[in-house]
VOKEBA-671263 format. One record per residue (C-alpha): x, y, z; residue number from 1; residue in three letters. Coordinates in pm, whole numbers, plus 32768, in hexadecimal, padded with zeros to 4 digits. Each point is the difference from the previous one (the first is absolute). Layout:
# residues N
MILO X Y Z NUM ALA
...
# end
This chain:
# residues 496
MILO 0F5D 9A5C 84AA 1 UNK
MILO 8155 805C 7FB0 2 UNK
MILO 812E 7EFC 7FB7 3 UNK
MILO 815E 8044 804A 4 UNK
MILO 8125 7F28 7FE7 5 UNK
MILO 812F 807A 8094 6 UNK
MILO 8174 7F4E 8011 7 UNK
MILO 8113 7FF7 7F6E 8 UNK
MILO 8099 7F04 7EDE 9 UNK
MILO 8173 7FFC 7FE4 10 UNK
MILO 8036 8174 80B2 11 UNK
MILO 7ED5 8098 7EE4 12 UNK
MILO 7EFE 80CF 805E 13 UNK
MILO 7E8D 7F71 8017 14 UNK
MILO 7EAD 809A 7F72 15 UNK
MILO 7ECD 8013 809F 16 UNK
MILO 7EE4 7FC1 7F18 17 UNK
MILO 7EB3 80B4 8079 18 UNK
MILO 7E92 7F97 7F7E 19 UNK
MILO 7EFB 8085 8014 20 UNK
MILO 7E6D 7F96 7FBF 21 UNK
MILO 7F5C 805A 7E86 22 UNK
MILO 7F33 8123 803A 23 UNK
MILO 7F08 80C0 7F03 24 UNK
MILO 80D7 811A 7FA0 25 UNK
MILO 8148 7F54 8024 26 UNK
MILO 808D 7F1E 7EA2 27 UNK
MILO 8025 7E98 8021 28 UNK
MILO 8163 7FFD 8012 29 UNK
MILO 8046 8103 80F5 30 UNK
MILO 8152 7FAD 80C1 31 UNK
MILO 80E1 80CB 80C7 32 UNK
MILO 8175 7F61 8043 33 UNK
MILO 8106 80A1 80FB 34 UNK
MILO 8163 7FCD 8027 35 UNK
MILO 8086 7FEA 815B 36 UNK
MILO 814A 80EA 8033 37 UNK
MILO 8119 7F29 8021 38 UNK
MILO 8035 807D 8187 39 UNK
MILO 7EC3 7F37 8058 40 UNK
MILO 8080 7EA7 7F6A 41 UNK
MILO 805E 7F32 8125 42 UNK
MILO 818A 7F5A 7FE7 43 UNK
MILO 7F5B 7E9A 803A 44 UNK
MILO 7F7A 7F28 7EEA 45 UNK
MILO 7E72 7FA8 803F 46 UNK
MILO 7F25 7F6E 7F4E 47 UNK
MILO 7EBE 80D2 7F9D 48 UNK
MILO 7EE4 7FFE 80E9 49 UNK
MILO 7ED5 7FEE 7F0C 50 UNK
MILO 7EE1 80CB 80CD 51 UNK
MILO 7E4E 7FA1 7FC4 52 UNK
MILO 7F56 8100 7F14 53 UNK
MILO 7EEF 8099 8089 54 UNK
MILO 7F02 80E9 7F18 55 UNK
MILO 8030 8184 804F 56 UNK
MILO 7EEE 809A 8050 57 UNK
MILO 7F7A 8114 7ED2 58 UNK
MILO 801B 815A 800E 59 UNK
MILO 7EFC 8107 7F7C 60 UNK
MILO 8022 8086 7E9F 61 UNK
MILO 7FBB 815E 7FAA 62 UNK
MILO 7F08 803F 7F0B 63 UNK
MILO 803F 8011 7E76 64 UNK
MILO 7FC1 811F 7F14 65 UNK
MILO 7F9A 801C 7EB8 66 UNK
MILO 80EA 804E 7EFE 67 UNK
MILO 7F66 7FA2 7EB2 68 UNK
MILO 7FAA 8174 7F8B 69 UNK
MILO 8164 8060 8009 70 UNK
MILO 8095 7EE0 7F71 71 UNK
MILO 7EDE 8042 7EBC 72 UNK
MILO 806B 816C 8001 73 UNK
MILO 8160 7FBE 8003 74 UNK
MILO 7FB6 7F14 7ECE 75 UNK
MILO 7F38 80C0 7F60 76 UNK
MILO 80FA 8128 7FFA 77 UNK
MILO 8112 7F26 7F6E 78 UNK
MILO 7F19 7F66 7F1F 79 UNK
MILO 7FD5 8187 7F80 80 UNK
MILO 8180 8048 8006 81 UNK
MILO 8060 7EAA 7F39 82 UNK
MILO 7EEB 805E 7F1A 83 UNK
MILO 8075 8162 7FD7 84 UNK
MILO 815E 7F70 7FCA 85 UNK
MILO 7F99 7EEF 7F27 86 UNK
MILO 7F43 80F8 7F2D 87 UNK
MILO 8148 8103 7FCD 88 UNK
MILO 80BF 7EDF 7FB8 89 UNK
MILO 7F31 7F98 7EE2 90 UNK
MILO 7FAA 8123 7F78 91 UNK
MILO 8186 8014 8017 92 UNK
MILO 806C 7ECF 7F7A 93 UNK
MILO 7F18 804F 7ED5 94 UNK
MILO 8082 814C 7F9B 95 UNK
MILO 817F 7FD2 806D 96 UNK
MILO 80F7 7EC1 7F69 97 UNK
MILO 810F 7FD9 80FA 98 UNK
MILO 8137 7F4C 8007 99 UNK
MILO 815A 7FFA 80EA 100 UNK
MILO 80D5 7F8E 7ED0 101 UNK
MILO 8078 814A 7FC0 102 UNK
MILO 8190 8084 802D 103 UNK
MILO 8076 8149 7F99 104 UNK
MILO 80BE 8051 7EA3 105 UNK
MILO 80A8 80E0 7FAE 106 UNK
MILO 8142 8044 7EF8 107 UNK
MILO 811E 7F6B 8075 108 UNK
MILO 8156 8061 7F34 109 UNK
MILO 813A 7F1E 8005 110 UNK
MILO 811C 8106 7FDB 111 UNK
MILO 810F 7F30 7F49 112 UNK
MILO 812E 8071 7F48 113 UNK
MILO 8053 7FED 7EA3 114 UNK
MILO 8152 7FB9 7FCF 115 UNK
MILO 810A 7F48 80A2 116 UNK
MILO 8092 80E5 812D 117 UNK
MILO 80B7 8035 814D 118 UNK
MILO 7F19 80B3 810D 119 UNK
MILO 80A6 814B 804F 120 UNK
MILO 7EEF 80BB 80A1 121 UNK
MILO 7E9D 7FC8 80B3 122 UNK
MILO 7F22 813A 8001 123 UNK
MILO 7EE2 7F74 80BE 124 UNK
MILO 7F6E 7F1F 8148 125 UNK
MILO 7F33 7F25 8050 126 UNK
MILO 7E96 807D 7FE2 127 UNK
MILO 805E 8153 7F90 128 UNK
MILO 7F07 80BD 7F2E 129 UNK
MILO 80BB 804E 7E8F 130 UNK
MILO 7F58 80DB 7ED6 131 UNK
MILO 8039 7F5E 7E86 132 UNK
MILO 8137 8051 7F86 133 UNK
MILO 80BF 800F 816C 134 UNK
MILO 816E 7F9B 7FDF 135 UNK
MILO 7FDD 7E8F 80D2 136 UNK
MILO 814D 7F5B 7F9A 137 UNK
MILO 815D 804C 7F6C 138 UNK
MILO 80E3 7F2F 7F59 139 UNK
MILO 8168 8030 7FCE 140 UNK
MILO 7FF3 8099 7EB0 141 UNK
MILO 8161 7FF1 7F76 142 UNK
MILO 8018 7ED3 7F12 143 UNK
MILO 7EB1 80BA 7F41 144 UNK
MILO 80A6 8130 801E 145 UNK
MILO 8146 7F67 7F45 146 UNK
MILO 7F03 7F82 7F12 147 UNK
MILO 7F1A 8148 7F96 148 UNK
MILO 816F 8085 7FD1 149 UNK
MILO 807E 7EF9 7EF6 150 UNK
MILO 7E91 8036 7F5F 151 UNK
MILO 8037 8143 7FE1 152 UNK
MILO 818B 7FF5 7F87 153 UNK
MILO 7F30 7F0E 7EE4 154 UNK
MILO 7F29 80EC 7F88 155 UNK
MILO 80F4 812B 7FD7 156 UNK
MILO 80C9 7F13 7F27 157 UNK
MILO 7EF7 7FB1 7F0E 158 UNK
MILO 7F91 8157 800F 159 UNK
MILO 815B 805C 7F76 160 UNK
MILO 8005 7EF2 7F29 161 UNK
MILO 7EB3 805D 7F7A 162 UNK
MILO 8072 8181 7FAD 163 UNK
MILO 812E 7F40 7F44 164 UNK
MILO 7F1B 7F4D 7F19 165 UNK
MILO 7F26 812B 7FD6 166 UNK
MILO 812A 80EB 7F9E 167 UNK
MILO 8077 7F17 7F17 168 UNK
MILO 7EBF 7FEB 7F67 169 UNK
MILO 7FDF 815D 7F33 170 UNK
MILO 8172 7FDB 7FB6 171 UNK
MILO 8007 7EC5 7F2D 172 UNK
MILO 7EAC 8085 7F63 173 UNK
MILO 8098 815B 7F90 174 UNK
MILO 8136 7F01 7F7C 175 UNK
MILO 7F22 7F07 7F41 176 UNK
MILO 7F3B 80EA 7F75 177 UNK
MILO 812E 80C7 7F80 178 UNK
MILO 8070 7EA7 7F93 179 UNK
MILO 7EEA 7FC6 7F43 180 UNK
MILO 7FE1 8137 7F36 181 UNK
MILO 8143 7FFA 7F90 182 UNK
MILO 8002 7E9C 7FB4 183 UNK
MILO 7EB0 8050 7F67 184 UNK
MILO 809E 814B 7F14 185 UNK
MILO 8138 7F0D 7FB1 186 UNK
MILO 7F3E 7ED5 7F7E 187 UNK
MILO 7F11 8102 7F19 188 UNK
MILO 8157 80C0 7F89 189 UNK
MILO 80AA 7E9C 7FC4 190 UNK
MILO 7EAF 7FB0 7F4C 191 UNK
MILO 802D 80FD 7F36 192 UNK
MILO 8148 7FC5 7FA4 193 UNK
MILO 7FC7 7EBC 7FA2 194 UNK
MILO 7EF8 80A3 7EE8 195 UNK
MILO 811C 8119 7F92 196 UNK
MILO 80E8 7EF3 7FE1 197 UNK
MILO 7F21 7F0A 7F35 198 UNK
MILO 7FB3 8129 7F1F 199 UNK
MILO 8141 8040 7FEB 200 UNK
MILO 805F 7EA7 7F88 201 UNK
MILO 7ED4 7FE1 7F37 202 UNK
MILO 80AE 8164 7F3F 203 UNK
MILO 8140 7F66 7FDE 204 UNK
MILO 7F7E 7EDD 7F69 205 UNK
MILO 7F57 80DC 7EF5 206 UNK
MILO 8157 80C1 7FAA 207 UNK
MILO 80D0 7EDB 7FBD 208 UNK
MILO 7F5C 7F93 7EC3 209 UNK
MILO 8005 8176 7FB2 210 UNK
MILO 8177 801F 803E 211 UNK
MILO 8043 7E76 7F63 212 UNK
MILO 7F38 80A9 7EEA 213 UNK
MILO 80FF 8137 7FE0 214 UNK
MILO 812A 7F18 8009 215 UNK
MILO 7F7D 7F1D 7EEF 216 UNK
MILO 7FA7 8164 7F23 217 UNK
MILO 8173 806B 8055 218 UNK
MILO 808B 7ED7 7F9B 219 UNK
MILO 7F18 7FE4 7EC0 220 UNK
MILO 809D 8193 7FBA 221 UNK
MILO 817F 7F7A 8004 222 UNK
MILO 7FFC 7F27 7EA9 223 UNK
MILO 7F73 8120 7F76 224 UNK
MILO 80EA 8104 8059 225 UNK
MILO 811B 7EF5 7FCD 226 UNK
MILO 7F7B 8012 7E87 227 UNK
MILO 8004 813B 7FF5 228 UNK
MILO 8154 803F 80A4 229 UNK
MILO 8068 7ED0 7ECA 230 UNK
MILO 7F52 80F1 7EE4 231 UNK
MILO 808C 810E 809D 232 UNK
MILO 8175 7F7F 7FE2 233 UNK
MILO 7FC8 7F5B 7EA7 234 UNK
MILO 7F85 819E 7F9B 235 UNK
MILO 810E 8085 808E 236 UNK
MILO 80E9 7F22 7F62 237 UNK
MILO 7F7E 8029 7EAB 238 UNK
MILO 8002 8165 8056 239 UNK
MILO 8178 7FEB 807A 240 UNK
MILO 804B 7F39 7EB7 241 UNK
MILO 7F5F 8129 7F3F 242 UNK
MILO 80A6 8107 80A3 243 UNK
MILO 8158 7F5F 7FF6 244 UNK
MILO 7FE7 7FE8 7E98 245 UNK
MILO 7F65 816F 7FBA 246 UNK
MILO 813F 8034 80C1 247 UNK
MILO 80D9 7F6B 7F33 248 UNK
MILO 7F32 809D 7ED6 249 UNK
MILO 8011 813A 8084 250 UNK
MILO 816E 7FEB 8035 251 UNK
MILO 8030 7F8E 7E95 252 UNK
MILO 7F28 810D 7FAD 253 UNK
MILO 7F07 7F10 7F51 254 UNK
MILO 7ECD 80B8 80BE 255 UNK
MILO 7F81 810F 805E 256 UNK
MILO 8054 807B 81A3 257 UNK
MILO 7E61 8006 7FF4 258 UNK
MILO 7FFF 7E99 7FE1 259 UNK
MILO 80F1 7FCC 80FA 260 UNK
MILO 7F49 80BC 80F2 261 UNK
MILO 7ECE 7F30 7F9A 262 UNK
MILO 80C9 7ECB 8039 263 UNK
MILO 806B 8065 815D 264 UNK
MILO 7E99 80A4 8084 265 UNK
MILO 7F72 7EA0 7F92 266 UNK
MILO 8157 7F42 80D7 267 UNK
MILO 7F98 80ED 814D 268 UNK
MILO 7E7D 7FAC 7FAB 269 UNK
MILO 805A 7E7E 802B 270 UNK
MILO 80FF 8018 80E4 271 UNK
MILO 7EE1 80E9 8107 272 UNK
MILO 7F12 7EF9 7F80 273 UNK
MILO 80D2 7EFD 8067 274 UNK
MILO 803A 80A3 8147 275 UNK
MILO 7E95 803E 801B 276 UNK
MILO 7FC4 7EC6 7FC4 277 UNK
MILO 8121 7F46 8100 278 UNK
MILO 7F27 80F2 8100 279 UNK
MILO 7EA8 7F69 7FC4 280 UNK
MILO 80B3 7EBA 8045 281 UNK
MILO 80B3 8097 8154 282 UNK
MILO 7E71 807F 8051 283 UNK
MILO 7F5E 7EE6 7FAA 284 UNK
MILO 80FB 7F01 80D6 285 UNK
MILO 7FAF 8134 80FA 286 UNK
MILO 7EAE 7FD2 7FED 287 UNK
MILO 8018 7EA9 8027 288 UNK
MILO 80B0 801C 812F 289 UNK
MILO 7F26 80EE 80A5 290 UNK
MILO 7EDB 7F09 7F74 291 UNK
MILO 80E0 7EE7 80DC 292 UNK
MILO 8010 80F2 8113 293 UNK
MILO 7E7F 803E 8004 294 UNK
MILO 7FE1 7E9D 8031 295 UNK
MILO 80D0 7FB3 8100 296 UNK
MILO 7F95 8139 80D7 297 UNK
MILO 7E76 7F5E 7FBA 298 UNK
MILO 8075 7ED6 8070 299 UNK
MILO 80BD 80A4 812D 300 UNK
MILO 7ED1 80E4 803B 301 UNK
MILO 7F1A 7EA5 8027 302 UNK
MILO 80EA 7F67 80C8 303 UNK
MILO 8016 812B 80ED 304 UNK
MILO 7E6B 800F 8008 305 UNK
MILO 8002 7EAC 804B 306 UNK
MILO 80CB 8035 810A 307 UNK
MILO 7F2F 8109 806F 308 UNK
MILO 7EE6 7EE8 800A 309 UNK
MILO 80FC 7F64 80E8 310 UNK
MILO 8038 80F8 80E1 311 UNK
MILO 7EAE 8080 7FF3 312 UNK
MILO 7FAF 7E7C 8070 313 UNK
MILO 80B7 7FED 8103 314 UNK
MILO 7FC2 812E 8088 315 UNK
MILO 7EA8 7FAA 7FE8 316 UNK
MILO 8034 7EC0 80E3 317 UNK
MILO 80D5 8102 80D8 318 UNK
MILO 7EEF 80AF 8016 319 UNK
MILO 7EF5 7EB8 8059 320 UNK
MILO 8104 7F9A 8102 321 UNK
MILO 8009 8147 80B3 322 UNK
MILO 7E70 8027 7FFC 323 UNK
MILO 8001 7EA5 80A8 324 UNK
MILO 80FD 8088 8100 325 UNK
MILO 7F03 8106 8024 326 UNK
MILO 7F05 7F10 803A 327 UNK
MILO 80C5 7F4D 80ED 328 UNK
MILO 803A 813B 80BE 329 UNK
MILO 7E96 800E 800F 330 UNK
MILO 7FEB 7ED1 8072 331 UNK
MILO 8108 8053 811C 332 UNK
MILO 7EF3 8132 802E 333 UNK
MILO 7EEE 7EF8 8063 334 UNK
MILO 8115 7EF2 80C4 335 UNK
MILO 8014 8162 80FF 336 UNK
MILO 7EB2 806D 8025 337 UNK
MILO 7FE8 7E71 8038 338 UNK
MILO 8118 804A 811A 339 UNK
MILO 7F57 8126 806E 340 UNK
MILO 7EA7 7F29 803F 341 UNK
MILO 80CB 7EEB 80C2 342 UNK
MILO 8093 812F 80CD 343 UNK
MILO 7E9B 8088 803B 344 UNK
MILO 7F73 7EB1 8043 345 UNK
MILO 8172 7FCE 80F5 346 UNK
MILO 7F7F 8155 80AC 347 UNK
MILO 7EAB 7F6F 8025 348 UNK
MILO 8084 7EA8 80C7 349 UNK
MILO 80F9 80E8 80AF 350 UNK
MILO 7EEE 80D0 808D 351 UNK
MILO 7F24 7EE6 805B 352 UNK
MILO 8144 7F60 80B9 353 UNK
MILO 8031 8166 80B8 354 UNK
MILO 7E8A 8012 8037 355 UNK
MILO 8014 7E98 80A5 356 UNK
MILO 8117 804C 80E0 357 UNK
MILO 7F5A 8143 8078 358 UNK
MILO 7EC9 7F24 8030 359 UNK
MILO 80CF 7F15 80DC 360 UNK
MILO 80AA 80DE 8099 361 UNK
MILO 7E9A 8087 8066 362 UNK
MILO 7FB9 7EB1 8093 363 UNK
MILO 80FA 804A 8113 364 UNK
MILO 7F12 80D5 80A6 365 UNK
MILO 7EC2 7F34 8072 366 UNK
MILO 7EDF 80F4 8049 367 UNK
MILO 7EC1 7F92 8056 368 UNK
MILO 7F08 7FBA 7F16 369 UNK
MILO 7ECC 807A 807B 370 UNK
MILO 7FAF 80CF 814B 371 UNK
MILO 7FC1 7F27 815C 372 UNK
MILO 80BA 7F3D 811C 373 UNK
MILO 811F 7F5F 801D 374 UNK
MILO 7FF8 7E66 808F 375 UNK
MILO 80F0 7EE7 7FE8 376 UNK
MILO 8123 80A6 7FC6 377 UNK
MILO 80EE 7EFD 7FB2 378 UNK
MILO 8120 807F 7F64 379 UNK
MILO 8162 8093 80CA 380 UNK
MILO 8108 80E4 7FBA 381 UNK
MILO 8117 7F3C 7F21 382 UNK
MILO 7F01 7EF7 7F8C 383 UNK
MILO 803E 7F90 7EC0 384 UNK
MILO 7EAB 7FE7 7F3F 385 UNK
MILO 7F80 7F63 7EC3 386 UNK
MILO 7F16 806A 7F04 387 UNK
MILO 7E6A 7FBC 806F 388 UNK
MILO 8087 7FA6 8142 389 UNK
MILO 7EF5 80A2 810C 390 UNK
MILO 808E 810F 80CB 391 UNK
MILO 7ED4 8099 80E9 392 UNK
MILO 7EA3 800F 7F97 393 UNK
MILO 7F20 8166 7FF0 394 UNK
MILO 7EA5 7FF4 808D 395 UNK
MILO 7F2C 810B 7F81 396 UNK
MILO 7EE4 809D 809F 397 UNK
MILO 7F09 7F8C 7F0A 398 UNK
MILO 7F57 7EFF 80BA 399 UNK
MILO 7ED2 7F14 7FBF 400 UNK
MILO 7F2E 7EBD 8074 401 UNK
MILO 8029 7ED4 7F42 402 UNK
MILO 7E8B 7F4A 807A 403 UNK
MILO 7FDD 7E77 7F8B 404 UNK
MILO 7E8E 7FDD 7FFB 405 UNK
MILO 7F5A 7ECB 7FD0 406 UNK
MILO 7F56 7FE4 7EAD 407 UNK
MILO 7EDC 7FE9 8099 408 UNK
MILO 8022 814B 8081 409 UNK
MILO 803C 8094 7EAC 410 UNK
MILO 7E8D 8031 7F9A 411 UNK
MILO 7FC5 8134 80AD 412 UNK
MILO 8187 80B1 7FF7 413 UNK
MILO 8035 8110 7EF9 414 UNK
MILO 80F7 80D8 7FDB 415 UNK
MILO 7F9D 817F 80C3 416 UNK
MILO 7F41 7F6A 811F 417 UNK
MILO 806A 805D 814E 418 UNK
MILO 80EC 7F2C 80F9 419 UNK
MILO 8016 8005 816F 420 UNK
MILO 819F 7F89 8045 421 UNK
MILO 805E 7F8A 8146 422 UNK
MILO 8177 7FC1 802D 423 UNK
MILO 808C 7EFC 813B 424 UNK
MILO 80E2 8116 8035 425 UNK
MILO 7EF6 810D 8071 426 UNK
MILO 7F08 7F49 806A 427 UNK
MILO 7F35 8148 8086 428 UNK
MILO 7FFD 80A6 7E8A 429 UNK
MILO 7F41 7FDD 7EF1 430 UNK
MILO 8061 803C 7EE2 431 UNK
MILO 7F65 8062 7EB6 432 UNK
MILO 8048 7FB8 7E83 433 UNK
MILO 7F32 7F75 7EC4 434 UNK
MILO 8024 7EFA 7EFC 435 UNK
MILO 810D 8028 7F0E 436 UNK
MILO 7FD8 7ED5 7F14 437 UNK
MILO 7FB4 7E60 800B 438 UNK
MILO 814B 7F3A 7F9D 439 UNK
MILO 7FC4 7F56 7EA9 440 UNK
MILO 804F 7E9D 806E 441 UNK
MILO 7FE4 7F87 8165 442 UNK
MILO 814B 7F9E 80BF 443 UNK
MILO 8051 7EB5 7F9C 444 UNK
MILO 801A 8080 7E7C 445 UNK
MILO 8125 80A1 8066 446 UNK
MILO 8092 7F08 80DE 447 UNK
MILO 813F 7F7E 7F90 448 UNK
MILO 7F3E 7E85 7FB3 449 UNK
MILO 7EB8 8058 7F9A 450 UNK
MILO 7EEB 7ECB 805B 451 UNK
MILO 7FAB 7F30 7F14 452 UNK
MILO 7E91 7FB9 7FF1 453 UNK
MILO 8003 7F2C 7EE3 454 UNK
MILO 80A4 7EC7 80A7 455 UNK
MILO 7ECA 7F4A 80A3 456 UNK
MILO 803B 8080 8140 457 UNK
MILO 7F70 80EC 802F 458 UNK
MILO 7F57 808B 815F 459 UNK
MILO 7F46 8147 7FC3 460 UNK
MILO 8088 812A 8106 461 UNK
MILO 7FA5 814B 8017 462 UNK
MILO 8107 80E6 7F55 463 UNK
MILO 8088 8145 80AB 464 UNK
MILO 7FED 8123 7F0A 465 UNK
MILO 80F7 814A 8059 466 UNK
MILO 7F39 8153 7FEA 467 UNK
MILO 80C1 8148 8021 468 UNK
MILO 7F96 80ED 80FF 469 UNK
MILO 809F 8158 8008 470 UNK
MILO 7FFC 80B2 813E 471 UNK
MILO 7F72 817C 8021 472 UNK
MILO 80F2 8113 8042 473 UNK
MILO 7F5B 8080 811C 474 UNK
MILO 7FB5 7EBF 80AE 475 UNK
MILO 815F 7FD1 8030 476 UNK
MILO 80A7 8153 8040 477 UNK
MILO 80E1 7FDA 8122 478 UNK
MILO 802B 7E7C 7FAC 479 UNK
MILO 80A4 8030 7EB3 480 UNK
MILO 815B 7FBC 8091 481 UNK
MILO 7F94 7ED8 810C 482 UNK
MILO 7F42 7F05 7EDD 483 UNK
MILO 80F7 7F21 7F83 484 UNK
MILO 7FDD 7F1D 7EED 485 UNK
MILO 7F8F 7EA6 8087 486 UNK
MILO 7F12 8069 8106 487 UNK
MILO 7EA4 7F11 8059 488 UNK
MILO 7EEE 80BE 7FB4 489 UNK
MILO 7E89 7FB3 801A 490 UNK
MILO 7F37 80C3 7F01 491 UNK
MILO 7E84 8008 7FA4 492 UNK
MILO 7F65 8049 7ECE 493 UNK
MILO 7EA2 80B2 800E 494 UNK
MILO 7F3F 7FCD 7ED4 495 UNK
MILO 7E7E 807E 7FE2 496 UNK
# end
């Protein structure tokens, strides 16, 4: 029997609710519910007519087949495949260590200037490919160049002041050494002297008692020849007595002219004795004199070789003070090759200033440091930059996979073994590369705040250890310039 209610409750539409009897192929809870259109709703409100159910009457059912063979085959064949599969995947699992913490490397340069500048020129863009060495920046070079020139004025001034000190140096050594010798040859002549001199006052002294001697003979002689001179005049007066009375004899005739004769030979005898005699007074007073004069020209002769000792003396301290004159000349000598050194050593700092300024002047042009790709470029014409202050960075071409494996995974990973690389960005290559090296400490060693293990805390966790993996050349030919530094990668390890 079927049951419908139709009406309509505040203008909505009605549903018609049809049962139907249980039958043996049908589920318990079969029911099948309608909706009336909304055209069929009548416009006035009744109240649901509720109508008797009445059992339907059941219908045939076809006949059931038998499907239990395919449903075993069909499980049977997926029982193979996820066998299969299970199989590869442990005999992969057991040969391979695999893990998704992996990012690419690779050398990334931070271009920065060295000294303080003014942007003048930009060489390059954004992404650009440069070779090491490539010209990347200019700064305006002026105040260097202002510099490198006052460097170099520097060091032509010391150089000249250096081939002044040199100049002067063979110059005051040809002087001192004249210096010396001479002061040398006057202090042996005045040396000598002084010997001549002392022998000459030693000789002196010897000839005045020789000449004091002499005077005190002479004056010894003069009493004698006095007395003679007196014994002289007392003959010649007897003899004048005698002959002026043979005279007077003579005249009287009393004797003989013989004896007058005899009487005046005998007055001439005493008056030439007399005379004789006067003279050996005259010589000996003479000799006397010259004894007095041998004496005084000893005594002058001692006091002229002791003035020779004088002279000779000073001269001789003439002499010292000019050979320490020469010394000090010599010592001049050394105060210029001193001069010249300090002018070397001034050439030396003055090259090492110019050297400086050339080097900074240098720095004006920034040139890239190693061969790859320009990225954030962050600089602009008429930027004023500072020394270490990042300009654009150079990625080179040199790339390689940074892998943190568990240290679990560590057991079976040496360097040489083979690596399957997957990157996010090419999903549909595979790439190829082996194991460069293990990381000597795991991550967290070179974290900025290294755990601390030995506070009583501590909860054990597996540590990530980085292994390098270099890529092979010909895996990525034709990639070289689309892997970037950064990129996921996925990489297995096969290990036998």
């Amino acid at each position: 029997m079927e049951r419908s209610n139709k009406g309509s409750l505040n203008g909505r539409a009605s549903t018609v609710v049809v049962e139907k009897p249980l039958s043996e192929t049908e589920p318990l809870t079969s029911t099948q519910v309608a909706v009336a259109p909304p055209s069929e709703a009548p416009t006035v409100h009744q109240e649901p007519e509720v109508e008797s159910v009445q059992p339907l009457t059941p219908e045939p059912t076809p006949k059931k087949k038998n499907r239990k063979p395919l449903i075993f085959a069909i499980a049977g064949i997926g029982a193979i495949v996820a066998g299969n599969f299970g199989y590869n995947w442990w005999q992969y699992t057991s040969t391979h260590e695999e893990t998704d913490n992996a990012t690419v490397a690779g050398h990334i340069h931070q271009v920065s200037s060295r000294v303080n500048g003014t942007v003048s020129e930009i060489e390059v863009n954004d992404n650009q490919l440069v070779q090491k060495g490539q010209l990347l920046v200019k700064l305006d070079p002026r105040d260097f160049e202002a510099k490198a020139l006052q460097a170099q004025a520097a060091l032509e001034a010391a150089k000249r002041q250096a081939n002044a000190a040199q100049a002067t140096i063979p110059l005051a050594a040809e002087t001192t050494q004249a210096k010396t010798v001479q002061a040398q040859g006057d202090v042996t002549a005045a040396t000598s002297a002084i010997s001549t001199a002392q022998a000459a006052v030693e000789e002196a002294k010897t000839a005045i008692p020789s000449a004091q001697a002499a005077v005190a003979e002479a004056q010894a002689g003069i009493p004698a020849a006095q007395a003679q001179v007196s014994q002289a005049e007392a003959t010649l007066q007897k003899a004048q007595t005698d002959y002026n009375r043979y005279a007077t004899l003579y005249q009287q005739g009393a004797i003989a002219r013989q004896q007058l004769d005899t009487a005046r030979a005998a007055y001439e005898v005493a008056r030439a004795q007399k005379n004789a005699a006067e003279q050996g007074v005259q010589q000996a007073q003479a000799r006397l004199a010259q004894a007095k004069q041998g004496v005084a020209r000893a005594q002058s002769q001692l006091a002229q070789a002791q003035e020779g000792v004088a002279s000779a003396r000073a001269k001789l301290t003439a002499s010292k003070g000019g050979l320490q004159q020469a010394t000090a000349s010599g010592q001049q000598t050394q105060v210029n090759r001193a001069q010249y050194a300090a002018a070397q050593s001034a050439i030396a700092q003055a090259e090492a200033s110019l050297k400086d300024a050339q080097l900074q002047l240098s720095y004006t042009n920034i040139v890239a440091p190693s061969s790859g790709r320009i990225g954030r470029k962050t600089i602009e014409v008429g930027q004023r930059v500072q020394p270490g202050s990042s300009l654009m960075a150079i990625v080179e071409s040199d790339y390689w996979i940074t892998a943190n494996f568990k240290e679990t995974q560590l057991e079976e990973i040496k360097p040489g073994q083979e690596v399957e690389i997957k990157l996010d960005a090419f999903p549909h290559h595979v790439f190829k590369g082996r194991v460069d090296s293990v990381s000597p400490a795991s991550g967290s060693q070179f974290a900025l705040l290294p755990p601390d293990n030995a506070t009583g805390n501590f909860t054990k966790i597996v540590q990530r250890i980085p292994v390098k993996i270099t890529f092979d050349a010909q895996s990525i030919q034709g990639y070289e310039s689309r892997i970037t530094p950064g990129m996921s990668a996925v990489v297995s390890v096969e290990h036998k």
